[in-house]
Backbone bond lengths (Angstrom), bond angles and torsions (degrees), N, CA, C in turn:
res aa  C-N    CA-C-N  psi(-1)  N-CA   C-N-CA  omega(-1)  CA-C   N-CA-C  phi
1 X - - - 1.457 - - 1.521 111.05 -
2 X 1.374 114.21 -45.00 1.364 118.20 168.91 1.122 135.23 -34.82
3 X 1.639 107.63 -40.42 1.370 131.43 -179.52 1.301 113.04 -95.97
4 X 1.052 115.63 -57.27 1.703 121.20 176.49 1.353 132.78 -58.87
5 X 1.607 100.92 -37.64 1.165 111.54 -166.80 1.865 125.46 -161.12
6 X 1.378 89.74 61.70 1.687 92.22 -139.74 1.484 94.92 -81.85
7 X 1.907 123.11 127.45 0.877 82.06 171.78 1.706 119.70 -122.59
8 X 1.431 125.28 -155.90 1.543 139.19 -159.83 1.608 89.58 -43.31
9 X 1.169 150.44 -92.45 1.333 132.84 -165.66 1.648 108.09 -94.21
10 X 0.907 99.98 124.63 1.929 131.21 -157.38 1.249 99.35 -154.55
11 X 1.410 142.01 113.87 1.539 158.64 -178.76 1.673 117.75 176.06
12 X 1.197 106.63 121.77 1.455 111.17 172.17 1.167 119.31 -63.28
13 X 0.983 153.03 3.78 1.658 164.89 -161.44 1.325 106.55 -46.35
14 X 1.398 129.66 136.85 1.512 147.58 165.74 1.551 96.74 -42.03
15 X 1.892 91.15 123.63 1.526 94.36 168.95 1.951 95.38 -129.23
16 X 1.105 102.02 -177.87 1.658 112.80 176.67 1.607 94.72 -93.28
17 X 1.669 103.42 134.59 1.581 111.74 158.36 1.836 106.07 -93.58
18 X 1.208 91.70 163.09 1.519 101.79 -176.75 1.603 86.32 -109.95
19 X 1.420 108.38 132.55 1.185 101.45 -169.54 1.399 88.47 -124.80
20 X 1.795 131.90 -24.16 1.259 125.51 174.04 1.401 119.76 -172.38
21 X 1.005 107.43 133.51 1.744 125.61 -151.55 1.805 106.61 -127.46
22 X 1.283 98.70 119.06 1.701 107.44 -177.14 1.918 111.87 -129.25
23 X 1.252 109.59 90.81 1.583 126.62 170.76 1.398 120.63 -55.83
24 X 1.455 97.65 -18.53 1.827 102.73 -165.90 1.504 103.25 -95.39
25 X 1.806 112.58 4.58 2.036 104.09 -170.79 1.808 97.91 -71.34
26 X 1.297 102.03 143.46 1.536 109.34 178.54 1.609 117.11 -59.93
27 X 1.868 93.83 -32.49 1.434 107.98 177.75 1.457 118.29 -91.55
28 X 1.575 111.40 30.28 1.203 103.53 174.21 1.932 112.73 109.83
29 X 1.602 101.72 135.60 1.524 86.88 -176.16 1.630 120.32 -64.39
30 X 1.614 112.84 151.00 1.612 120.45 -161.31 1.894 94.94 -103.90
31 X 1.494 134.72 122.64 1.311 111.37 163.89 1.709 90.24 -120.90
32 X 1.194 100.72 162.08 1.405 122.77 -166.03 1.490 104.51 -125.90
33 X 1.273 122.75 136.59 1.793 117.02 -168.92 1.903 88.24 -139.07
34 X 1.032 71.09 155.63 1.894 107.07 176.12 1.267 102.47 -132.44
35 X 1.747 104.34 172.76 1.250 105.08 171.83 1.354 132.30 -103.69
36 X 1.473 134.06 168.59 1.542 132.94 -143.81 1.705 116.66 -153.97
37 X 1.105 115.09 152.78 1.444 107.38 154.05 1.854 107.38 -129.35
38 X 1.879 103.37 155.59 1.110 113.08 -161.33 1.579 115.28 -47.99
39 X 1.865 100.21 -49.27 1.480 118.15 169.90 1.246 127.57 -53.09
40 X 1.727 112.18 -4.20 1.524 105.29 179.38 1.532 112.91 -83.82
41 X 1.606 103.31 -22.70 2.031 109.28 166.10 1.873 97.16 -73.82
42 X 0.944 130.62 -46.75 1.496 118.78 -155.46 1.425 103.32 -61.63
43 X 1.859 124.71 -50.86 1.164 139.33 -159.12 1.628 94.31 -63.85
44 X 1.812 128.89 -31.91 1.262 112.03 -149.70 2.260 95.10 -121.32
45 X 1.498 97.26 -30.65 1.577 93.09 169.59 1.426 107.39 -70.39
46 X 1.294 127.29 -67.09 1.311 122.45 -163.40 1.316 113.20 -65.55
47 X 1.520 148.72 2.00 1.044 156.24 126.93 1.366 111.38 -24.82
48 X 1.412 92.63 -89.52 2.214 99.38 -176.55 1.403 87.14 -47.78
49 X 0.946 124.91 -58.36 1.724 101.63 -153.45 2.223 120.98 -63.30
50 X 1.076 87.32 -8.87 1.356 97.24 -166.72 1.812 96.40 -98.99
51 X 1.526 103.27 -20.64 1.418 103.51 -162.67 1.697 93.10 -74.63
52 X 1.557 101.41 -53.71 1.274 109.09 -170.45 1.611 118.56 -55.03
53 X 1.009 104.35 -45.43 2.009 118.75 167.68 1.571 94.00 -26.44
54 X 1.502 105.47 -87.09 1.431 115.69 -166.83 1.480 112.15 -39.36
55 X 1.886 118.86 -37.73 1.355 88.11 -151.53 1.805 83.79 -97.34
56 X 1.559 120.08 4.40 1.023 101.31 160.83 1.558 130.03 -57.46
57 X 1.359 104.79 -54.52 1.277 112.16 176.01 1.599 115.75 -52.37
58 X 1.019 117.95 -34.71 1.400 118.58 172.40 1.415 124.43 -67.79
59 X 1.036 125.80 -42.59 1.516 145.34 144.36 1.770 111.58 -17.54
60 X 1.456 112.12 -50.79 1.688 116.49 167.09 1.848 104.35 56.82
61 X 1.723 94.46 56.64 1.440 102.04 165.39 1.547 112.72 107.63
62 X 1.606 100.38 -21.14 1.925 97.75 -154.76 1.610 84.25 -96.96
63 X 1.320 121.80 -174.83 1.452 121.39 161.53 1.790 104.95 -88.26
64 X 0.888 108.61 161.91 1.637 120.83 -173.05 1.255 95.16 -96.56
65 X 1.602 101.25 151.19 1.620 105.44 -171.50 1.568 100.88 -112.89
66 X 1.272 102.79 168.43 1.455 99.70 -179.15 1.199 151.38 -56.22
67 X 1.730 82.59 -17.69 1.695 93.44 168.96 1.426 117.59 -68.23
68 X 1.071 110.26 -22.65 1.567 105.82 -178.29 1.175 112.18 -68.36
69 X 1.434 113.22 -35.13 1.972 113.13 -161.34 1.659 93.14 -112.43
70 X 1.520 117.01 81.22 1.633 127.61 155.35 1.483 99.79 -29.88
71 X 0.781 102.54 -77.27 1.688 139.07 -136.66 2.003 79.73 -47.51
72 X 1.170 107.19 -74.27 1.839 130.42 -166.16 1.570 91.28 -50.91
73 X 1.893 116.39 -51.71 1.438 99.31 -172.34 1.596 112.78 -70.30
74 X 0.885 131.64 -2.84 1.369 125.11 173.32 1.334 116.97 -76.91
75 X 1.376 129.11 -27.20 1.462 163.31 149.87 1.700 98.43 -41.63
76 X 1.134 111.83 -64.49 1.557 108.63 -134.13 1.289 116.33 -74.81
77 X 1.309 127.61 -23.61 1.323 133.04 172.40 1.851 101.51 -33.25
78 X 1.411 110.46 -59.84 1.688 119.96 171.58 1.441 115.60 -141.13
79 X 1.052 107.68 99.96 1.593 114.40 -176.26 1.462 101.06 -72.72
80 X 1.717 131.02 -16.34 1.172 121.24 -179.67 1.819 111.36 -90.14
81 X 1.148 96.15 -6.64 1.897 99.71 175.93 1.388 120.75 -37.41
82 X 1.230 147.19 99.37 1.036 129.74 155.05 1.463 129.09 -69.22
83 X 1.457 122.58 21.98 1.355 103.33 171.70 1.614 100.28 -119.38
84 X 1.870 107.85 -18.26 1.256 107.66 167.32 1.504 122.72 -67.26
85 X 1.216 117.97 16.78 1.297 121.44 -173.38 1.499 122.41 165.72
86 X 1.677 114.84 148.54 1.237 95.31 170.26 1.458 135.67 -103.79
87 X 1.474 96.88 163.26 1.728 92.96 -154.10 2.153 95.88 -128.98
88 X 1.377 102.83 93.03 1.344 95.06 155.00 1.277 120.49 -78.28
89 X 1.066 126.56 133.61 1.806 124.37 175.18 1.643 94.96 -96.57
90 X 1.548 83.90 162.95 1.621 99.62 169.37 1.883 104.13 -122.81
91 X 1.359 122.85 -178.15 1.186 121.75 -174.91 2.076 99.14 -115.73
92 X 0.592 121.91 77.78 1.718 115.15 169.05 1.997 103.59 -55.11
93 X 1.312 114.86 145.45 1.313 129.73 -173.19 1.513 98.55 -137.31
94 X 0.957 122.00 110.34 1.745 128.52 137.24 1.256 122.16 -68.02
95 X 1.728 126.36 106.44 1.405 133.81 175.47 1.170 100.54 -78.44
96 X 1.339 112.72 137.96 1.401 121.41 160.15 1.882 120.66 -142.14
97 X 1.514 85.53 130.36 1.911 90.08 -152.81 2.249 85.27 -85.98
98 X 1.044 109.51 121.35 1.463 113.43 158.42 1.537 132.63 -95.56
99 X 1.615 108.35 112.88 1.281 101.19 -147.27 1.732 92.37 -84.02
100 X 1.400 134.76 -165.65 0.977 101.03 -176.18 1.720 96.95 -116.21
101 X 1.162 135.76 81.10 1.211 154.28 -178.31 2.058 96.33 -146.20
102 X 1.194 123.56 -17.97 0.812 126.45 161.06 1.929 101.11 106.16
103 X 1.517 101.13 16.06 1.913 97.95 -178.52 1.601 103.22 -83.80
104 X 1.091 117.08 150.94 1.792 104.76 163.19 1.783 84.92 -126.16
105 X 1.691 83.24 163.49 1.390 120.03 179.87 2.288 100.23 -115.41
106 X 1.582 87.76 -175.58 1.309 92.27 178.15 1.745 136.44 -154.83
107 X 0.596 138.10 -3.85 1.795 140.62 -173.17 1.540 117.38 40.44
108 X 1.104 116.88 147.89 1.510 144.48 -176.68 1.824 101.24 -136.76
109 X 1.276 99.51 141.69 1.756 105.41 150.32 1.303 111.10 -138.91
110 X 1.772 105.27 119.32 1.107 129.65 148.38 1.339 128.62 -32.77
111 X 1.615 122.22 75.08 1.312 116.27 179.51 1.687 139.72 -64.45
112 X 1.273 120.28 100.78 1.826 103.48 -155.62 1.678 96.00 -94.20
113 X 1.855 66.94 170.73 1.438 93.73 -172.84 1.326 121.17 -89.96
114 X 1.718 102.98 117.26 1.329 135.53 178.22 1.670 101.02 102.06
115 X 1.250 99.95 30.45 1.869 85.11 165.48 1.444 112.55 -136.52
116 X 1.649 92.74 4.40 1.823 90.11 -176.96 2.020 91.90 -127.98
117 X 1.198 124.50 130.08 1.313 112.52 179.90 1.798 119.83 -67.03
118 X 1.298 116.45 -10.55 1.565 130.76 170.33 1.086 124.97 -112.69
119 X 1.526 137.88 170.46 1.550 123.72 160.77 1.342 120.75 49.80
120 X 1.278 129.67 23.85 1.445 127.18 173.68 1.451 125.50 -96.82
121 X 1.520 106.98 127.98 1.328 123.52 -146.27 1.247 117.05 91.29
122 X 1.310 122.66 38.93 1.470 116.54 -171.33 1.387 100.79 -152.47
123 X 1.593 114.15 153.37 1.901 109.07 171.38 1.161 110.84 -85.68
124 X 1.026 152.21 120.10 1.637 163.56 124.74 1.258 116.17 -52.38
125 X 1.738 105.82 155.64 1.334 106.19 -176.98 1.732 107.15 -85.89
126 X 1.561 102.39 161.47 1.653 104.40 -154.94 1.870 84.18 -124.05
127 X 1.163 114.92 121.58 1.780 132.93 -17.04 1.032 79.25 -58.07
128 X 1.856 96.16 -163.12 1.715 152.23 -162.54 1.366 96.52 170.83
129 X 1.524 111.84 147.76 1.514 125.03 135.85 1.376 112.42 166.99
130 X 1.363 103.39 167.14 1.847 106.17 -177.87 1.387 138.53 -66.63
131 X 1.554 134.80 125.24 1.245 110.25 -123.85 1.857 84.96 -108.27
132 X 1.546 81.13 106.04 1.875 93.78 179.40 0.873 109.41 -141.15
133 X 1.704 126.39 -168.83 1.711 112.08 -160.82 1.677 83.35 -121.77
134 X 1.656 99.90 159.07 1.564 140.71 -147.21 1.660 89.30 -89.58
135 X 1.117 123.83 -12.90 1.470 123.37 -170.68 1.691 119.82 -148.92
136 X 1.302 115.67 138.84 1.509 102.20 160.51 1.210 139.71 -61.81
137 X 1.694 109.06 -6.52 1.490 112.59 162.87 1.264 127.86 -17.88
138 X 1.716 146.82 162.83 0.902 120.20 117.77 1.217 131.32 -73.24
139 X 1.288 115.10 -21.60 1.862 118.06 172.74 1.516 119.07 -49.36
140 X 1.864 108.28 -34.63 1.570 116.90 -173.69 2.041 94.71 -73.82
141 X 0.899 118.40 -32.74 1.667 134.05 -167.35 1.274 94.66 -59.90
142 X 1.420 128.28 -29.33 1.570 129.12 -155.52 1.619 95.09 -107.52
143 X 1.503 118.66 -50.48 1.439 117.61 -148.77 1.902 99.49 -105.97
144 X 1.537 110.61 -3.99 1.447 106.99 173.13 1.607 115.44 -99.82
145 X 1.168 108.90 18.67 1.508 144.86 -164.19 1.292 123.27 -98.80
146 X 1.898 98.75 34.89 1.451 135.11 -132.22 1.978 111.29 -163.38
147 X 1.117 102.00 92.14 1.146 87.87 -163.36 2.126 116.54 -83.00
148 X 1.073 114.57 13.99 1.196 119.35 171.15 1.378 97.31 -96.38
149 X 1.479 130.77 -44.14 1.742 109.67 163.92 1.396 126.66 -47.27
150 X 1.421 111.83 -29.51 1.462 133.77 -166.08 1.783 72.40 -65.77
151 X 1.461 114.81 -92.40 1.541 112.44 -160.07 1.365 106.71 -43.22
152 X 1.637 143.90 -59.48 1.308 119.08 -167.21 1.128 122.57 -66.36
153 X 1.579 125.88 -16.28 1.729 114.03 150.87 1.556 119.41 -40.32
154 X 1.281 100.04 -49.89 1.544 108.81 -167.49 1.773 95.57 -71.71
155 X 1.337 133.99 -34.46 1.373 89.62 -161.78 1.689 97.02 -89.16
156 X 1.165 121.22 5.69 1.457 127.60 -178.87 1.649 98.34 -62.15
157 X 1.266 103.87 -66.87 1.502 120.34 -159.45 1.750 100.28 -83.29
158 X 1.173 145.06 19.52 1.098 148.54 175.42 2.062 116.42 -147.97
159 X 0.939 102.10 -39.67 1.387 103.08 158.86 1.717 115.48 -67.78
160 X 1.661 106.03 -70.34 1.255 132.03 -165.29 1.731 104.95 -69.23
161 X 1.621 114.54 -47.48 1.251 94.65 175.45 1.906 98.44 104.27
162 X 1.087 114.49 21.27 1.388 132.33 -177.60 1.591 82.27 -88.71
163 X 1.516 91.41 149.54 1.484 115.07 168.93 2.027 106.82 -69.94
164 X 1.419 120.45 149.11 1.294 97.05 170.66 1.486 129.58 -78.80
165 X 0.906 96.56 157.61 1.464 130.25 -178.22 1.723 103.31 -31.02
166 X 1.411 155.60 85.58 1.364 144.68 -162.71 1.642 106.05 -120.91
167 X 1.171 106.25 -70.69 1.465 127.88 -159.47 1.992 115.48 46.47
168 X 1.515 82.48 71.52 1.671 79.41 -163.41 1.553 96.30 -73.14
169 X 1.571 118.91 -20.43 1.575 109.50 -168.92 1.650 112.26 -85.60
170 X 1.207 116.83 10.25 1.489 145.31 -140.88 1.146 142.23 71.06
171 X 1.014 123.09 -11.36 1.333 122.51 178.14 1.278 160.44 -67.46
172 X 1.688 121.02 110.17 1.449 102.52 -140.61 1.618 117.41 -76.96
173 X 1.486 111.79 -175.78 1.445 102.11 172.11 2.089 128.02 -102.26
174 X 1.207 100.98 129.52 1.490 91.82 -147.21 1.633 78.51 -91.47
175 X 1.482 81.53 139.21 1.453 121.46 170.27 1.588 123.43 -70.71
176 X 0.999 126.95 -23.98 1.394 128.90 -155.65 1.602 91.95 -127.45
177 X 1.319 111.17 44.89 1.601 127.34 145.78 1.370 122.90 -134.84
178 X 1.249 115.10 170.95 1.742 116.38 178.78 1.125 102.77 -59.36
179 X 1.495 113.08 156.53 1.033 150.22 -40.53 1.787 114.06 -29.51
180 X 1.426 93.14 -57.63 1.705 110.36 -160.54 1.523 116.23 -49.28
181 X 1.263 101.07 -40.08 1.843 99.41 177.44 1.699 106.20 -72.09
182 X 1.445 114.55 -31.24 1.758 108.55 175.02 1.526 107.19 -42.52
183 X 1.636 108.13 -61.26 1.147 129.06 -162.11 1.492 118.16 -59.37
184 X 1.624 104.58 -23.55 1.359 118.82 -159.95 2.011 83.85 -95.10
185 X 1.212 128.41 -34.96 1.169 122.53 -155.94 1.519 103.84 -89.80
186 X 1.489 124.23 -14.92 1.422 147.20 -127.17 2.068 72.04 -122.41
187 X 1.023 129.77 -63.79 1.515 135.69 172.77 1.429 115.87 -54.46
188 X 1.294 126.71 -45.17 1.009 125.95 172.71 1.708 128.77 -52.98
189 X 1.241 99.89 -54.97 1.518 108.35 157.11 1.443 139.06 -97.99
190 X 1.155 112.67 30.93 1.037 138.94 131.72 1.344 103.32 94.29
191 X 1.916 121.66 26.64 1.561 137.74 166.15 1.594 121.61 -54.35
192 X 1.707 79.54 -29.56 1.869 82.68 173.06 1.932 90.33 -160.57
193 X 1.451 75.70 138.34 1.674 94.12 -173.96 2.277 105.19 -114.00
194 X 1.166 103.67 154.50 1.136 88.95 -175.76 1.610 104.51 -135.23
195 X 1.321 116.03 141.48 1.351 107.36 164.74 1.682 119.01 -131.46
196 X 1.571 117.31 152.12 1.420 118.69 167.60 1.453 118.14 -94.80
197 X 1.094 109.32 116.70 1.543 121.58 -173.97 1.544 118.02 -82.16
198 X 1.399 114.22 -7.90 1.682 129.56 174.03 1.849 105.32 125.70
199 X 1.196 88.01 179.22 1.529 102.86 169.28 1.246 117.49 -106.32
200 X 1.566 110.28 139.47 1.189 128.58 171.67 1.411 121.19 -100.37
201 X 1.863 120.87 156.18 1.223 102.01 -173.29 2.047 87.34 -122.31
202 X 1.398 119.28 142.66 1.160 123.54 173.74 1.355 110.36 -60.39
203 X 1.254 127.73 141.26 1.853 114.94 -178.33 1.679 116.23 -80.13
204 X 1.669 98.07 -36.94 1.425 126.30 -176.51 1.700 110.45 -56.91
205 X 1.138 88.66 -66.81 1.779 110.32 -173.69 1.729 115.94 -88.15
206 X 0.816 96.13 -22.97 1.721 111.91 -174.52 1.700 108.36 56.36
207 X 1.667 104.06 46.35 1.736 127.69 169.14 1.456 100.47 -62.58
208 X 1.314 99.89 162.84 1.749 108.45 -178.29 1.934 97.47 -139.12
209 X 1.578 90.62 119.09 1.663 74.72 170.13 1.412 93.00 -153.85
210 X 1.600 93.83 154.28 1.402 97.03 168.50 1.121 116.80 -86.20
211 X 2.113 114.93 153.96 1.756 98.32 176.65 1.496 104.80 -122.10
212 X 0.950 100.97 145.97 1.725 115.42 -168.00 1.387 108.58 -137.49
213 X 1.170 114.41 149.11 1.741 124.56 -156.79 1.894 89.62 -124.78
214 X 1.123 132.46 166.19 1.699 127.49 -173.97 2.145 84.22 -176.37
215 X 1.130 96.87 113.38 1.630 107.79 -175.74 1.555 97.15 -131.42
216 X 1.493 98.13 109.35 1.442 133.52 164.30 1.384 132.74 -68.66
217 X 1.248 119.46 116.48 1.700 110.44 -165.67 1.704 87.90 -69.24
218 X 1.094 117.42 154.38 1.489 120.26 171.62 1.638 123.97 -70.55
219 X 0.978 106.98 -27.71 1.485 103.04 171.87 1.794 108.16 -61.55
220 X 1.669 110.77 -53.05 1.291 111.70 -172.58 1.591 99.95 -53.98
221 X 1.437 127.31 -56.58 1.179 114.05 -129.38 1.796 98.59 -83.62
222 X 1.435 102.30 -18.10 1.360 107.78 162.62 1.421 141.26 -46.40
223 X 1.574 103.93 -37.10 1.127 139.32 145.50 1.241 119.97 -35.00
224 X 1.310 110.92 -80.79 1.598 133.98 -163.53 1.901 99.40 -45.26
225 X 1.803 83.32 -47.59 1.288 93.45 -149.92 1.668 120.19 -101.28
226 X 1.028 80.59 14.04 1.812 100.29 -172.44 1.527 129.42 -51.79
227 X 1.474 97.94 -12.36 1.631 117.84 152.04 0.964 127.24 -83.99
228 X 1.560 133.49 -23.72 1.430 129.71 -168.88 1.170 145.05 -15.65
229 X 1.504 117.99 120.30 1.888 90.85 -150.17 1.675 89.29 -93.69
230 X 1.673 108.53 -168.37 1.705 105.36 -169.61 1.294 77.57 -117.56
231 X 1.721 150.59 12.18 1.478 128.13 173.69 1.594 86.26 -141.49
232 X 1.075 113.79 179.26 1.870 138.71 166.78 1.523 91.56 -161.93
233 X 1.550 73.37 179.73 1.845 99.10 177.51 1.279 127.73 -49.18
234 X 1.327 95.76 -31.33 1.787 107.79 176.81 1.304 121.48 -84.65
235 X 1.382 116.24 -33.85 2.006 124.36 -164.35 1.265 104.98 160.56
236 X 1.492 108.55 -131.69 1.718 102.67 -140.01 1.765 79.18 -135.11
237 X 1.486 105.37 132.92 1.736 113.14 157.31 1.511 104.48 -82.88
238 X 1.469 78.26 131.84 1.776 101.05 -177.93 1.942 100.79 -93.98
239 X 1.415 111.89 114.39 1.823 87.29 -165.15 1.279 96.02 -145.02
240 X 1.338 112.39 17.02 1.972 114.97 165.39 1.531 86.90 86.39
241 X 1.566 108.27 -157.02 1.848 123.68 167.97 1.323 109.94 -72.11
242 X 1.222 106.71 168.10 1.282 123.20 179.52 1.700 105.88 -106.96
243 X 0.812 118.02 159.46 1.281 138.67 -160.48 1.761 116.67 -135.17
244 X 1.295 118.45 71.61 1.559 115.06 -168.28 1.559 120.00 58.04
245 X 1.481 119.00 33.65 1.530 155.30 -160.21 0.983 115.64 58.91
246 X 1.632 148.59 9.23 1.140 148.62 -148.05 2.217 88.18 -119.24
247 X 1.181 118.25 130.45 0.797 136.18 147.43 1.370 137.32 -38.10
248 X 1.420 133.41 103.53 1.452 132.47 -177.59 1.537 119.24 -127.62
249 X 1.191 125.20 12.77 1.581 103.52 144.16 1.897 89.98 110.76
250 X 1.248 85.84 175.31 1.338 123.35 -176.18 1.553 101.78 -119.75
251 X 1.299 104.27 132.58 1.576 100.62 177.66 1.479 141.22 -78.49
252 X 1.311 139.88 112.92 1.198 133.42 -154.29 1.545 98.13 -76.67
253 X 1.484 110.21 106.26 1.584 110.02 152.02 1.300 90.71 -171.37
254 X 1.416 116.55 177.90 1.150 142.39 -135.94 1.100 92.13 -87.52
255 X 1.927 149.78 -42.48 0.819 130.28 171.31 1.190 124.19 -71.44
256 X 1.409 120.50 -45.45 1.997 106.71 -179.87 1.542 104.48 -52.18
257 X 1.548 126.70 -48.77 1.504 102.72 -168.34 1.856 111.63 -66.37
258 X 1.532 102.64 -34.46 1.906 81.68 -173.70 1.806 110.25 -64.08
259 X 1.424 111.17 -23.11 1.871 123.72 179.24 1.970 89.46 -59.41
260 X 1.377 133.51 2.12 1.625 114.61 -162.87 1.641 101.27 -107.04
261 X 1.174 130.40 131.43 1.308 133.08 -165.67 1.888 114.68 -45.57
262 X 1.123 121.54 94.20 1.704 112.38 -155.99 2.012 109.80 -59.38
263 X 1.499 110.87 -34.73 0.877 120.57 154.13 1.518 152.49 -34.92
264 X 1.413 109.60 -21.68 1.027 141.49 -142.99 1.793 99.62 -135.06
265 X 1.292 110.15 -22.34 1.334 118.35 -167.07 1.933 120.35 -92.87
266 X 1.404 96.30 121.84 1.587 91.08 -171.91 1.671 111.69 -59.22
267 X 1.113 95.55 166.71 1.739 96.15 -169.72 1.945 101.50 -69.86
268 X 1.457 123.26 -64.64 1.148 101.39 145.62 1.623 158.50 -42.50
269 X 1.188 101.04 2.18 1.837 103.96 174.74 1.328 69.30 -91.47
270 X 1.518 127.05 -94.99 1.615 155.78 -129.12 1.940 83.91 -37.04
271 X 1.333 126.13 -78.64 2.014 127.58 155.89 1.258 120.53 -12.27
272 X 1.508 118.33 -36.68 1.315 112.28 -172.32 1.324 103.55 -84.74
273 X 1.334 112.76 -54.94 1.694 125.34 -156.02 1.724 90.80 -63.49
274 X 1.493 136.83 -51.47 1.411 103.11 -162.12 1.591 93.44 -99.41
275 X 0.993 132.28 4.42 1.433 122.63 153.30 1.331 115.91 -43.25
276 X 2.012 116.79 -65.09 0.972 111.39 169.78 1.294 133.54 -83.36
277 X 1.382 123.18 22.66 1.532 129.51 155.54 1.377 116.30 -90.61
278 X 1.334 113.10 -18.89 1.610 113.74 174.55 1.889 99.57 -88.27
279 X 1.053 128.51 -33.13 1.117 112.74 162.82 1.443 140.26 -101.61
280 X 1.509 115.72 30.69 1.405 132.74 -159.94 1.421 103.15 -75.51
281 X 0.999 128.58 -24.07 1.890 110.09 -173.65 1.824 83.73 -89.58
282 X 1.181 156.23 -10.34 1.538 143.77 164.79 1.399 90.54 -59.47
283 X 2.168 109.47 -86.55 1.638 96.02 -164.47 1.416 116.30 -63.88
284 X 1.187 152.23 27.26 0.958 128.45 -169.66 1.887 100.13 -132.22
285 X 1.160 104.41 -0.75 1.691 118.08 177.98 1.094 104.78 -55.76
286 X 1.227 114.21 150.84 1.511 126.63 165.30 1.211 125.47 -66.70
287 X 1.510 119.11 104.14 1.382 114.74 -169.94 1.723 124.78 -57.35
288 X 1.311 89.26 -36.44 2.298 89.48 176.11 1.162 108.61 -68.26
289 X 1.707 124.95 -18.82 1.443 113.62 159.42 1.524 124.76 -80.77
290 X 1.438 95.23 -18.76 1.752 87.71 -177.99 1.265 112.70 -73.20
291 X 1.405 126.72 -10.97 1.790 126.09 -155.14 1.466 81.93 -136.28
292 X 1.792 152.60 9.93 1.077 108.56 118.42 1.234 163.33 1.81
């Protein structure tokens, strides 16, 4: 890819391995991280996925058998193994703006081609990204080791239009400024609540991400977000009309998402969106009634 086709963000950078993940703790699911580099998903996802392409195409209609795809049968016994392989996850986020009549809206990003090294040409959920630390520190290694920092980088640098997150000279990213303290204060009282709905596994790539839903009372996120740019580093925010320049969404119901190109749709957006249509009267409840 480097060579052929390298594209706009391309860097090996320290990511977290998931080295072990438990759904069944009473107190809540347990994930466990090790350490990683970015290129250790590119060298082993974009493989199967490229393997399978070809021997799809070669195949000429039939499904391809296993002999063709080495690479996947070595995989397949458990594509969810983490010791058979490594598995950086990423975090996918579904925004959802709650107006206060109780409608929510939603965001997509248009990922283009040659500025995102995965998923390009496709809608993704807005944010996304790999859940690694913002700096070469070791201090950032310890305290980005956090996956709600993981997302408020991302909606900084994808909403806001912030450069990403690097700190190649070391330097970490302080928390207890805007954006992140809004966001952090905006959670606390309960302006925006967030939930993880599980992990998904990509079929194509055999990606690991978690999906998480984060529903914004509309006044806050208006706020937050009152800059929103219409491009980032990656592509284009998909965010319906604008509204006195402030961004308001796409509407969550059953018809705007089946009206959304299905083709076109990352395997995590396409999970998120009727995930959260099968559970929309939960996120979309009125929070001063829920804590009644």
């Amino acid at each position: 890819m480097g060579v052929l086709a390298r594209p706009t963000l391309f860097e090996n950078r320290p990511s977290f391995r998931l080295v072990r993940a438990d759904w069944s703790d009473t107190d809540g699911p347990r994930l466990v991280f090790g350490g990683g580099q970015y290129f250790d998903l590119i060298d082993q996802n974009e493989a199967v996925a490229h393997e399978l392409a070809v021997a799809t195409q070669r195949a000429a209609g039939e499904s391809p058998s296993w002999r063709a795809v080495p690479m996947r049968r070595l995989l397949a016994d458990d594509p969810l193994s983490l010791e058979q392989r490594v598995v950086l996850p990423a975090v996918g986020t579904l925004t959802v703006r709650r107006t206060p009549d109780g409608r929510g809206t939603f965001f997509l990003l248009y990922r283009g081609a040659g500025q995102v090294a995965t998923g390009e040409d496709t809608y993704g959920p807005l944010p996304a990204g790999m859940v690694q630390p913002a700096s070469f520190s070791p201090l950032a290694h310890r305290q980005d080791l956090d996956l709600w920092r993981t997302i408020m980088r991302e909606y900084n640098e994808e909403f806001l239009g912030a450069p990403e997150a690097k700190g190649d000279a070391g330097a970490e990213v302080d928390y207890s400024q805007p954006p992140y303290s809004l966001l952090n204060e905006a959670l606390t009282d309960s302006r925006l609540r967030v939930w993880c709905l599980g992990m998904a596994l990509e079929p194509l790539n055999l990606a690991v991400c978690l999906l998480t839903v984060a529903v914004f009372e509309a006044d806050t996120f208006d706020t937050i977000f009152a800059e929103a740019v219409h491009r980032n580093e990656e592509g284009i925010v998909v965010s319906g009309p604008r509204s006195n320049g402030t961004i308001t969404g796409l509407p969550l119901d059953t018809a705007s998402v089946d009206d959304l190109p299905a083709i076109r749709m990352s395997s995590p957006a396409a999970g998120l969106l009727r995930l959260a249509l099968q559970h929309r009267d939960i996120l979309l409840a009125d929070p001063d009634r829920r804590h009644a």
